[in-house]
C-alpha positions in Angstrom: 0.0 0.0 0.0 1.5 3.5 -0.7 0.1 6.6 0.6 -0.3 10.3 -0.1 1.9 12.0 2.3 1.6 15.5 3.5 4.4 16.5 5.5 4.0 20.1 6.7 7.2 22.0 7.8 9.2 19.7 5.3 11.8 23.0 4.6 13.4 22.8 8.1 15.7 20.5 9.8 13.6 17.4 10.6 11.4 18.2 8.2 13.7 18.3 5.0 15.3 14.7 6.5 12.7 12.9 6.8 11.2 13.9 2.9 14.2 12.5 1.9 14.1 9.4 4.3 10.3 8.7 2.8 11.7 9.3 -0.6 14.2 7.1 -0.7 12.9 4.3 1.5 9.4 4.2 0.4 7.4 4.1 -3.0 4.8 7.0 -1.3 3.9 10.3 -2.9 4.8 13.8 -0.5 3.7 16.6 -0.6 5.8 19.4 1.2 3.9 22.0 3.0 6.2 25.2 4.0 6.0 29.0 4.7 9.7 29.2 4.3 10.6 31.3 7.4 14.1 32.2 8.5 14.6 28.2 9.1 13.2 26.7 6.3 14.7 26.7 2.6 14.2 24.7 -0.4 17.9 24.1 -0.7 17.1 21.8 2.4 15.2 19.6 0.3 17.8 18.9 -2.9 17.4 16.0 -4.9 13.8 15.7 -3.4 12.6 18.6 -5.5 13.4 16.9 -8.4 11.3 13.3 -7.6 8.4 12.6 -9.5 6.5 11.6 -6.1 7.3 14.6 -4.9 5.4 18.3 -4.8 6.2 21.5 -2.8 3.5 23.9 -2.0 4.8 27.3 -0.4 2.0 28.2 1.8 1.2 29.0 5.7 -0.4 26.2 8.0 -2.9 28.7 9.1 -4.2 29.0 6.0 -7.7 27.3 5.9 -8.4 27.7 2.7 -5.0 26.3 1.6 -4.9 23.7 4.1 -8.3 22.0 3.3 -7.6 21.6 -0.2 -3.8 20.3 0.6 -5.3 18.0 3.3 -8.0 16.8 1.4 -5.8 15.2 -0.8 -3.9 13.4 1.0 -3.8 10.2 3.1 -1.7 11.1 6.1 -0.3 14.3 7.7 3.2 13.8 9.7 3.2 17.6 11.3 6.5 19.2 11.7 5.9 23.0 11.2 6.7 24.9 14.2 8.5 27.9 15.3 10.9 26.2 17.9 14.0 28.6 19.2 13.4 28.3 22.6 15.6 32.0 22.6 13.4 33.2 20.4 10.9 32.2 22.2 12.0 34.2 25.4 12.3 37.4 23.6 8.8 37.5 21.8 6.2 34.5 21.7 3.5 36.0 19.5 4.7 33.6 16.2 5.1 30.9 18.6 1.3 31.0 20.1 0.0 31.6 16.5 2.2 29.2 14.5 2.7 26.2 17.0 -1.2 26.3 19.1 -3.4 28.0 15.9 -1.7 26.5 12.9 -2.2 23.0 14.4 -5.7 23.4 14.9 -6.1 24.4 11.7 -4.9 21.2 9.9 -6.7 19.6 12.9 -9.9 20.8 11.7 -8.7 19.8 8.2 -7.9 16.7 9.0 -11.0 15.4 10.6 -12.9 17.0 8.3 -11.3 15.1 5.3 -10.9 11.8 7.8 -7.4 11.1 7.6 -5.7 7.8 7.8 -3.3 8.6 10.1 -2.1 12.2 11.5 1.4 12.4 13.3 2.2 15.5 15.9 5.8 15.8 16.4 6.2 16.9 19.5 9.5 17.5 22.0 10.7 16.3 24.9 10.2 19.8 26.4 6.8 19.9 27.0 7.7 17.5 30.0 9.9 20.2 31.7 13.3 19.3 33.5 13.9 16.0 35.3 17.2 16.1 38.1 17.1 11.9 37.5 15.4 8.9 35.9 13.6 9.7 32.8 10.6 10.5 31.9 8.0 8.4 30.7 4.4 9.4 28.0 2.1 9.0 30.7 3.9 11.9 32.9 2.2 15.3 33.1 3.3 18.5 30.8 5.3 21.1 33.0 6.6 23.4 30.1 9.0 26.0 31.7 9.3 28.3 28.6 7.1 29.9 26.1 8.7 27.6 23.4 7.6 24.5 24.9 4.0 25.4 26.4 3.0 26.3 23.3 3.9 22.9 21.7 2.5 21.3 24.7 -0.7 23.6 23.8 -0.1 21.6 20.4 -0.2 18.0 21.7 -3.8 18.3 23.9 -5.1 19.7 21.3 -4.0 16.8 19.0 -5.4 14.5 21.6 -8.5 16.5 22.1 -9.2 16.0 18.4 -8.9 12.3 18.7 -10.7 12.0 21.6 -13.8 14.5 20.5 -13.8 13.6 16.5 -11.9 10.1 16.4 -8.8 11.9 14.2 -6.0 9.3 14.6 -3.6 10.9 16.4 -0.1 9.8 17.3 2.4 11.7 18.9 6.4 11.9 18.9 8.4 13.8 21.9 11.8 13.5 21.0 15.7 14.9 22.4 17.7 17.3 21.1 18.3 16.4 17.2 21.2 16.7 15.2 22.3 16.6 12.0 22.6 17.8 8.3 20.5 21.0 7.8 19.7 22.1 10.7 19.7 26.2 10.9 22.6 27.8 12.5 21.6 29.5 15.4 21.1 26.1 17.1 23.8 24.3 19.4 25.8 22.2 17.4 25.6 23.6 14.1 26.7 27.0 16.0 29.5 25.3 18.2 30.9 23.8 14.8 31.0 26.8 12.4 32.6 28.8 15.1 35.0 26.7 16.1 36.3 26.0 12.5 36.4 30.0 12.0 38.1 30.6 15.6 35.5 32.4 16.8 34.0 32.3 20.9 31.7 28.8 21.6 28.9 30.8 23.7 27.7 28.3 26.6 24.9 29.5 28.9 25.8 29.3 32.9 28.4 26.3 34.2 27.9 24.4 31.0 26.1 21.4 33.1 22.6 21.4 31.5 22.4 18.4 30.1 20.8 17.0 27.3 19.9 13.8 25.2 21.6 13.9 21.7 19.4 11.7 18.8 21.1 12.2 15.3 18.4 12.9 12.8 18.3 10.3 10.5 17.8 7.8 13.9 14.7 10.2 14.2 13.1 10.0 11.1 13.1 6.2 11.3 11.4 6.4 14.3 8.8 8.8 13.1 8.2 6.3 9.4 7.7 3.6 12.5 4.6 5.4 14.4 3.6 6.3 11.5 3.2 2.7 9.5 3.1 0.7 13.2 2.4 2.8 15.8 -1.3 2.8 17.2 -3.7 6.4 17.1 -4.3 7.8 20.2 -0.6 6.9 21.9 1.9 9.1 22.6 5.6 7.7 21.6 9.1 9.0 23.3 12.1 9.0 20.7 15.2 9.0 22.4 19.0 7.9 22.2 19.9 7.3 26.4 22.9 9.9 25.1 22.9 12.6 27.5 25.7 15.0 27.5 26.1 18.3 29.4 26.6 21.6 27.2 30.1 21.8 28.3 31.2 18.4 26.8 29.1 18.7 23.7 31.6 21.8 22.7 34.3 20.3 23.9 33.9 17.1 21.1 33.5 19.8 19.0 36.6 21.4 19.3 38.3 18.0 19.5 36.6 16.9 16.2 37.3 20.1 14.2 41.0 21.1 15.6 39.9 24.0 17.5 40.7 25.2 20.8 39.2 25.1 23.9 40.1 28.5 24.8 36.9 29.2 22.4 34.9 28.1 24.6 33.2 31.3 26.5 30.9 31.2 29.4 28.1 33.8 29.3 24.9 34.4 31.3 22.3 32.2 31.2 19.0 32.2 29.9 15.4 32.1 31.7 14.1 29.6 32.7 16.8 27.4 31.3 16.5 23.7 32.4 18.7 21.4 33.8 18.4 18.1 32.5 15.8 16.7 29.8 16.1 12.4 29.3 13.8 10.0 28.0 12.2 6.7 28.6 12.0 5.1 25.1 10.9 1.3 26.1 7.5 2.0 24.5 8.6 2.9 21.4 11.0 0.1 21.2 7.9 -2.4 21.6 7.4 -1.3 18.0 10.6 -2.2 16.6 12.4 0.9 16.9 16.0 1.7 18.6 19.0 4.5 17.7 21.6 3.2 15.5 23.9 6.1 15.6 26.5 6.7 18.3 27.1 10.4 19.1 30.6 10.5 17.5 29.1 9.5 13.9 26.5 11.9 13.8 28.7 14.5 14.9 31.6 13.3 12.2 28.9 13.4 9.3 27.3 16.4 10.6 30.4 18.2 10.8 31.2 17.4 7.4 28.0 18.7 6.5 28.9 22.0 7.7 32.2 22.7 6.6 32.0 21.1 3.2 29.0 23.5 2.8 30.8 26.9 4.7 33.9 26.2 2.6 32.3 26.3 -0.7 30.1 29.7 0.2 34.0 30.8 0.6 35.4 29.3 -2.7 32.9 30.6 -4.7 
């Protein structure tokens, strides 16, 4: 059976990887679904653009009109858009409220109007809040500690709600901290990595001790093709790698794997709200088939060469 795939936010990080995971591993059709903000871009999407399964409709997720029509074709929705800089978040979270709360309801509504197959809302670890030890599991209760995060947990009851109320088939993905090709900048590793290569200060809120799980992004997107062909509506799945690594030792590999100096590393004041630890319990998920394949050093070796390959040809050319 091959479906009719709209995957909304399919520009950004996640997004982008996991069109191409679907694309290659998969005979479905997918249609990409993107406003193209600061953090999305075409060029994300490469070889994709070219597939004959594949379509890409620039448009907003709070479009009704738009979103009916796209909806209505399709068979499933996997839901990535999101505005999700938890900095960003801090300063002003007008976009986030009205992209990550309003946008979902509106291919929501779409969705159970057209009565999709199967709609996945992928979610983040965050929307539990921080844990000091153990990990937590899908049945503990949301304690979002920035603006960021309450909004996406805003997202997830209402993705429940509209299983609950109009029988949409929900499922839901919390994942760690991803990594990988194409993620934007201004996040952790792809920051710590291009500064590092140009000798430039490795910002690191507080101490450095905030510590947090590290899933490379491919490991990710094969979880997300699993709840989405396997998983059952209505449950809630936790996608995690058990790597947890404090801020301070995630630069430091950095360095070490780009031949920088760890006299770039700078310590600077630390953000609101800023929690401690975030860790998962993944044994649900695994029930289905699932587990990580990627140590942390791979990810970080291909994702490094993702970013300097790509900042030394800007240079060249």
């Amino acid at each position: 059976m091959t479906w009719k795939l709209l995957v909304t936010g399919g520009a950004g990080f996640i997004g982008s990887n996991f069109v191409r995971y679907v694309l290659k591993e998969t005979e479905h059709a997918v249609t990409t679904l993107d406003t193209l903000t600061y953090a999305g871009s075409k060029d994300n999407l490469g070889q994709a653009l070219k597939s004959p399964r594949h379509t890409f409709v620039e448009a907003d997720i709070r479009d009704g009109k738009r979103v009916n029509e796209l909806v209505g074709n399709a068979d499933v929705v996997v839901h990535f858009a999101a505005e999700s800089h938890v900095d960003r978040s801090i300063d002003d979270a007008t976009a986030f409220a009205s992209t990550n709360v309003v946008g979902t309801q509106t291919l929501l509504e779409a969705a159970a109007e057209a009565d999709i197959e199967r709609f996945v809302h992928v979610s983040t670890d965050e929307v539990y809040g921080e844990i000091m030890d153990g990990t937590f599991s899908e049945t503990d209760r949301l304690d979002p500690r920035n603006p960021y995060a309450a909004t996406k947990a805003g997202s997830d009851l209402l993705a429940r709600s509209y299983m609950t109320t109009h029988g949409l088939p929900v499922l839901i993905t919390r994942s760690s901290n991803n990594f990988g090709p194409r993620q934007h900048p201004e996040k952790l590793i792809p920051k710590f990595i291009t500064r590092a290569d140009a000798g430039e200060p490795l910002p690191i809120y507080g101490d450095g001790s905030n510590v947090r799980e590290w899933l490379y992004v491919h490991d990710n997107c094969r979880a997300l093709y699993r709840v989405l062909t396997d998983g059952e509506p209505g449950q809630t799945y936790n996608v995690g790698s058990g790597i947890e690594l404090s801020n301070l030792k995630v630069a430091k590999a950095v360095v070490d794997a780009v031949g920088a100096s760890e006299d770039q590393i700078e310590f600077v004041e630390d953000r609101p709200s800023h929690d401690q630890r975030y860790a998962l319990n993944t044994e649900k998920i695994q029930t289905l088939g699932w587990e990580p394949k990627w140590s942390f050093e791979d990810g970080l070796e291909k994702t490094i060469e993702y970013y300097l390959e790509d900042r030394r040809n800007v240079e060249q050319n």
